[in-house]
Residue frames relative to the residue before (quaternion, step in Angstrom):
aa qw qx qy qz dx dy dz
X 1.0000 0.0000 0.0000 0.0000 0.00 0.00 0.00
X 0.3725 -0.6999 0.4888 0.3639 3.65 -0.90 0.70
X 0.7378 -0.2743 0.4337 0.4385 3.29 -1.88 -0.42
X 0.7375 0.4031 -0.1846 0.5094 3.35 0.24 -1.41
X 0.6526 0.2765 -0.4567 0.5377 4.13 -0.02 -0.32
X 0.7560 0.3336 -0.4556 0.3310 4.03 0.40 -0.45
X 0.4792 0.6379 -0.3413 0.4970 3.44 1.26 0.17
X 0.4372 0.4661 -0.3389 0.6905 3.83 1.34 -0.44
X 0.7983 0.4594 -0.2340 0.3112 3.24 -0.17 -1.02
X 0.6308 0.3747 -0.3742 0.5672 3.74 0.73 -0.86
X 0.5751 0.7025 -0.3507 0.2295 3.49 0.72 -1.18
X 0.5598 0.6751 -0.2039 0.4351 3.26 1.39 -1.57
X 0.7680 0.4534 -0.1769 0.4164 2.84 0.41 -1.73
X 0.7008 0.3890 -0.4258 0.4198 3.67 0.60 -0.45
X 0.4643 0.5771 -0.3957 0.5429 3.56 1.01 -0.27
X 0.6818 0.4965 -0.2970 0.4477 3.54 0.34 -0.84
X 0.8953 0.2478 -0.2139 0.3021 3.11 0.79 -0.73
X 0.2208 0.7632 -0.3138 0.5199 2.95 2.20 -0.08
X 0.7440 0.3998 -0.3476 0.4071 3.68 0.65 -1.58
X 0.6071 0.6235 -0.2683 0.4131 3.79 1.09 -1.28
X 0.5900 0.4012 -0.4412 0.5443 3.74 0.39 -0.98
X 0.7933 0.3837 -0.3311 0.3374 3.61 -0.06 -1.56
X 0.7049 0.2475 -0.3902 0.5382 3.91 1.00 0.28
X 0.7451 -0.5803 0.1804 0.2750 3.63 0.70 1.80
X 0.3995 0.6960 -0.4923 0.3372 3.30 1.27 0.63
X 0.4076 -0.6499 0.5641 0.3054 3.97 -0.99 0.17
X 0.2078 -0.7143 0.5901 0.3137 3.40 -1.02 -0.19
X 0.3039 -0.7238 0.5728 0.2360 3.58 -0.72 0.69
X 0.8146 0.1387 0.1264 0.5488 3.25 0.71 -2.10
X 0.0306 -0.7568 0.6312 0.1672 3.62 -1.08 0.10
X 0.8808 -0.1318 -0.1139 0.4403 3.58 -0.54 0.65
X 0.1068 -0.8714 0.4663 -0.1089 3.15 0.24 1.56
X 0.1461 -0.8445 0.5073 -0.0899 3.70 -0.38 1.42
X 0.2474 -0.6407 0.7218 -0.0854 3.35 -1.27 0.90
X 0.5898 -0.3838 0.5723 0.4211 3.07 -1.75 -0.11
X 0.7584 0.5211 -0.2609 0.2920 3.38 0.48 -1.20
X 0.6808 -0.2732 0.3071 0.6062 3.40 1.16 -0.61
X 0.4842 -0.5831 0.5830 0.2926 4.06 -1.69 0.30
X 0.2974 -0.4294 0.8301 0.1951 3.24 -1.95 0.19
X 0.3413 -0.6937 0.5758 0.2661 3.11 -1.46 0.89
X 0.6676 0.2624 -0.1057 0.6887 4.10 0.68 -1.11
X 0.1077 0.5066 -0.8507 -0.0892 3.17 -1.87 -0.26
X 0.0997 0.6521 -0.7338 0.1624 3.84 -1.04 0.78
X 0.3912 -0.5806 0.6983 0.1495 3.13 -2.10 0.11
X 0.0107 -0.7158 0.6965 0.0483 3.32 -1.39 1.03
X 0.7886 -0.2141 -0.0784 0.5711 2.98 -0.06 1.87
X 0.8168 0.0077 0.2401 0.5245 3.58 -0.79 -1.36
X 0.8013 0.2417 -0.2039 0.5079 3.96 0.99 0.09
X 0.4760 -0.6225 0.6019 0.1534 3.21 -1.03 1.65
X 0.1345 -0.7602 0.6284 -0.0953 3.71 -1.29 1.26
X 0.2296 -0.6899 0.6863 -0.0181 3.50 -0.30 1.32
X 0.3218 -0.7241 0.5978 -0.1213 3.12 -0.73 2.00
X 0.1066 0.6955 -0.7090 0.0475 3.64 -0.85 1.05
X 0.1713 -0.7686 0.6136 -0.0583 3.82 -0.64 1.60
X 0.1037 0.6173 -0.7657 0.1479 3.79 -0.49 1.18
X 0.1685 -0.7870 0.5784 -0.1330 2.64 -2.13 1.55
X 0.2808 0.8496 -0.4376 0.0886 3.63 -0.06 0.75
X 0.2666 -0.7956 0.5062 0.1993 3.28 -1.16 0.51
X 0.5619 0.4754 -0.4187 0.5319 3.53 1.00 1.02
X 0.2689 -0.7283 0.5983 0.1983 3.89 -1.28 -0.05
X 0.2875 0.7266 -0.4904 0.3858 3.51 1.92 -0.02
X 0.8876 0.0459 -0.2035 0.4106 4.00 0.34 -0.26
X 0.6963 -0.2596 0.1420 0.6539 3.49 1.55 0.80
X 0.8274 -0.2384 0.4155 0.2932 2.86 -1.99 -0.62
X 0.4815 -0.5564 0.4949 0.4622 3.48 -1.23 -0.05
X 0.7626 0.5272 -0.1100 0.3583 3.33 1.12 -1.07
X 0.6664 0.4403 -0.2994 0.5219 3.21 1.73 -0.20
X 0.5484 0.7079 -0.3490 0.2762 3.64 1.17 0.50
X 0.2080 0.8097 -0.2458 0.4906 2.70 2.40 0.31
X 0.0495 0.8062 -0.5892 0.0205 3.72 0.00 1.04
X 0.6936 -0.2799 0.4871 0.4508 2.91 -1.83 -0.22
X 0.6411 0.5922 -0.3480 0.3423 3.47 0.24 -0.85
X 0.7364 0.2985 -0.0739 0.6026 3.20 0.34 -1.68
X 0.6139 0.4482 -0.5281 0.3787 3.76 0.47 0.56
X 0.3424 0.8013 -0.1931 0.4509 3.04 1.59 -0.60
X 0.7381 0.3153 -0.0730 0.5920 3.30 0.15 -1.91
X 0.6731 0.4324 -0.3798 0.4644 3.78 0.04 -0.65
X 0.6998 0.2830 -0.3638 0.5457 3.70 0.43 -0.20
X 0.7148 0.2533 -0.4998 0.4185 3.91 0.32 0.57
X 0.5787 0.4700 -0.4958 0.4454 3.28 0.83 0.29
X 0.6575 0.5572 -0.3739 0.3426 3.61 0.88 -0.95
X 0.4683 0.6736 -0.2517 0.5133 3.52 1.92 -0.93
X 0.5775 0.4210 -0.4079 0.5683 3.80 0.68 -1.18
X 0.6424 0.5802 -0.4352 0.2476 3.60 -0.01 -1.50
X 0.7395 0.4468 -0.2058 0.4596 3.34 0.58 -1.77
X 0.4641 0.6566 -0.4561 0.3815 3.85 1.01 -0.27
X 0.7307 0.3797 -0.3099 0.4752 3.67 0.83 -1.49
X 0.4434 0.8087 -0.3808 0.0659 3.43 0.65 0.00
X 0.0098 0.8316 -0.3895 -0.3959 3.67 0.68 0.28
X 0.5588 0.4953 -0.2738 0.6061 3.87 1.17 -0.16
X 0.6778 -0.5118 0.4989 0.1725 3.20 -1.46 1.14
X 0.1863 0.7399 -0.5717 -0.3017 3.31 -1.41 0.14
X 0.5931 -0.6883 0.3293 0.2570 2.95 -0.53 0.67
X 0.8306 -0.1364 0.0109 0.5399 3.32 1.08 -1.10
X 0.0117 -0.8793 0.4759 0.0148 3.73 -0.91 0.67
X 0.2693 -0.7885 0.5338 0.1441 3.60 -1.06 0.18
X 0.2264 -0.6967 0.6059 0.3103 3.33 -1.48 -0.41
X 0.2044 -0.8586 0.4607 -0.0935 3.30 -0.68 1.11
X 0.0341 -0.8516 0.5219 0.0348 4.09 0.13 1.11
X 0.1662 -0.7055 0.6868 0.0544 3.55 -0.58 1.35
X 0.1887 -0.7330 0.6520 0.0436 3.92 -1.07 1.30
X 0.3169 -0.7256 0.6093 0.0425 3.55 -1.07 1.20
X 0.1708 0.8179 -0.5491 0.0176 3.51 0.31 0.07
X 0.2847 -0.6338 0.7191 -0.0105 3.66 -0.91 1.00
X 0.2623 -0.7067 0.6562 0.0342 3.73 -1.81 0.88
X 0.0769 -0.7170 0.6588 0.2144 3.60 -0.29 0.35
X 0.2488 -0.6781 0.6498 0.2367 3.33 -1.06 1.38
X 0.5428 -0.5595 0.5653 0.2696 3.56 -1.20 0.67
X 0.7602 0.1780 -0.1970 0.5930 3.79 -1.18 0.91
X 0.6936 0.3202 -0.3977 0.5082 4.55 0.45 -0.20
X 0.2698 -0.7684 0.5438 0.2028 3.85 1.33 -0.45
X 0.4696 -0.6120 0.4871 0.4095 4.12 -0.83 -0.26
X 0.5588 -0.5032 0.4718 0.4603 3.93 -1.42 0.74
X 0.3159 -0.5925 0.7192 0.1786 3.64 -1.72 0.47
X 0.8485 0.4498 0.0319 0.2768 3.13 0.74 -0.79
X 0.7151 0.3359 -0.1901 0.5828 4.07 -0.40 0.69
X 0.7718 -0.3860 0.2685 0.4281 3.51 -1.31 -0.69
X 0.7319 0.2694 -0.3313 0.5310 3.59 1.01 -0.11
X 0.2613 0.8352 -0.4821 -0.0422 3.59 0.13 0.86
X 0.5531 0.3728 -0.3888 0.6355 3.75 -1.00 0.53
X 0.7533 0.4131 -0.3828 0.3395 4.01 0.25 0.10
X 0.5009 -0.7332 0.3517 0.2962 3.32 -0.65 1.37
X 0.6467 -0.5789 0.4097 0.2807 3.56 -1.57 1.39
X 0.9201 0.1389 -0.0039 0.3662 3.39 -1.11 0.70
X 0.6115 0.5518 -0.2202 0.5225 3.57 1.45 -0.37
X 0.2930 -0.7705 0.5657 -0.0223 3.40 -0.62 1.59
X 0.5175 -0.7075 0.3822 0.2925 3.67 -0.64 1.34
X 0.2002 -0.7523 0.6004 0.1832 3.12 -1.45 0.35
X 0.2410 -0.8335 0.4940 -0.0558 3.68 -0.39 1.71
X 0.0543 -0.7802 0.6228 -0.0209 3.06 -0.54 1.56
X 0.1948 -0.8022 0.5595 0.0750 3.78 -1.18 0.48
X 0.2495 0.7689 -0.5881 -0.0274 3.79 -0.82 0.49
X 0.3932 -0.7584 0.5010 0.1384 2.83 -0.61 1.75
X 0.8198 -0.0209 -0.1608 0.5492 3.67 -1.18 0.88
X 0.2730 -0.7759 0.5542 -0.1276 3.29 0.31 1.74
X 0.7416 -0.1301 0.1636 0.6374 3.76 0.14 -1.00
C-alpha cells in the first residue's frame, strides 16, 4: 500500500470518527488488530458496542466507499470482532456492525493535492459521509 492511499485511509477514519463522537457515540477502541486482521472503530451507542468498518475513496470507478464491503471482509470483521468480545471481562450484551463511507469527489480541472499533509486528497472538495448502522 502506498503512503498516500494509507494516508486517505487513516484520514477517513478520523473523519469517521470525528462524525460518531459528534453523534454521541464513545470510543472504546481504535484500530483493533488480531492476527486475523483490524477493526477500524469500536465505540458504544449507548448500551451497544458497534464494530466500526470505515472505507474511503475518492473515485466511483469501483463503486462506493460503502459497497466495498464484501462477504469476505464481513467475514473477517466478525472473527476478529468475536476475538474482541473474548477479552472482555464484562458481558456484552448487545452489538452491531456498522460501515461509515468516506467518499471524496475529484473536481475536474482542481485535480487532487500531491503534496503536504493531505496528499492523494482531492483539492477543495469536502467529504461526503455515509453511515449504515448494523450493516451486516
Amino acid at each position: 500500500m502506498t503512503d498516500a492511499r494509507r494516508d486517505l485511509g487513516k484520514r477517513g477514519e478520523r473523519l469517521a470518527e470525528e462524525y460518531l463522537l459528534a453523534q454521541g457515540y464513545r470510543l472504546a477502541e481504535r484500530n483493533y488488530r488480531t492476527a486475523r486482521g483490524e477493526i477500524d472503530l469500536i465505540l458504544w451507542d449507548g448500551g451497544e458496542l458497534v464494530f466500526v468498518e470505515v472505507r474511503t475513496r475518492t473515485s466511483l470507478k469501483f463503486g462506493s466507499a460503502v459497497e466495498s464491503v464484501t462477504r469476505q471482509k464481513q467475514q473477517k470483521l466478525r472473527e476478529i470482532a468475536l476475538a474482541y468480545l473474548q477479552t472482555r471481562s464484562a458481558p456484552v450484551k448487545a452489538f452491531r456492525f456498522d460501515v461509515v463511507g468516506v467518499q471524496y469527489q475529484y473536481e475536474h480541472g482542481r485535480g487532487f493535492r500531491t503534496s503536504g499533509g493531505d496528499a492523494g486528497l482531492p483539492a477543495a472538495a469536502a467529504p461526503a459521509i455515509t453511515h449504515i448502522r448494523y450493516a451486516f
